[in-house]
N, C-alpha and C positions, 0 to 999 in steps of 0.2 A: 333775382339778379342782383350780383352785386356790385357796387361802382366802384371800380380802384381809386384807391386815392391820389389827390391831385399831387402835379409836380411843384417844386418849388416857383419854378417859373409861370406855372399856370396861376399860384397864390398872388407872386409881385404881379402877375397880370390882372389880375382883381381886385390890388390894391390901387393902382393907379389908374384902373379907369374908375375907380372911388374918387381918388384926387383929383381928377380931369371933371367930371361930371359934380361936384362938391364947386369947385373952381368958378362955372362954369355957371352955378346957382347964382353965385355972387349974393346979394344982399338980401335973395330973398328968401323966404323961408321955408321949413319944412314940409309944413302942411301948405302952404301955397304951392309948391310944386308938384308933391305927393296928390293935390285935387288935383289939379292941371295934367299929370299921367294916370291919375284913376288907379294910382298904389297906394297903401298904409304909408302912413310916414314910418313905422316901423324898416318897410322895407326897403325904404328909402334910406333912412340910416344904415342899417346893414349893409346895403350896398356902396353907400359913401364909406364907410368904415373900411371896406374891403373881407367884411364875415363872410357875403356872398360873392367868391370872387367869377363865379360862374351864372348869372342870373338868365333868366328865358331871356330871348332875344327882343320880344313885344314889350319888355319891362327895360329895359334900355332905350328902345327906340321909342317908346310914350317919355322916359328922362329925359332924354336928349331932346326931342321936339320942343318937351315944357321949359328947359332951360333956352332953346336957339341951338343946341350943338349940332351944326349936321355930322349925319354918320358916318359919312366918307372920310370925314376928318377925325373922328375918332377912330375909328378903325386904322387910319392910317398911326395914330398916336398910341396907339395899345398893342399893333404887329412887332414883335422880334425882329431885326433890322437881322440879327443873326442869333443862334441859340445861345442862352443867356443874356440877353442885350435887348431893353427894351426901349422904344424912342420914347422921350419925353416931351 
């Protein structure tokens, strides 16, 4: 199987919930979050970076827990208000 490539919109959607979740770190560090969700800090970069703008859902949701973001509030911050248009 092979996966189409993503849309432009689906990428700025992987880059800003990088931003949001990066943001949201605040001062604290890589590897102290990356323990706290039980990811590599590798992947943790990557996903701040926006490389992975599609990550598993259980790898969001251990970020966000270890930073405080709840989910409802990023989901609400990463949904297209309309196509093309993402809320910030």
């Amino acid at each position: 199987m092979v996966r189409p490539p993503l849309s432009q919109d689906e990428r700025d959607r992987g880059e800003l919930l990088g931003t949001l979740l990066r943001t949201a770190r605040a001062d604290r560090s890589m590897v102290e979050v990356a323990a706290a969700a039980g990811i590599s800090v590798e992947t943790l970069r990557k996903i701040e970076r926006g490389r992975v703008p599609t990550p598993a859902f259980f790898t969001v949701a251990a970020i966000a827990g270890a930073v405080g973001l709840p989910l409802d509030e990023l989901l609400a911050r990463t949904t297209p208000v309309e196509t093309g248009k993402l809320t910030a």
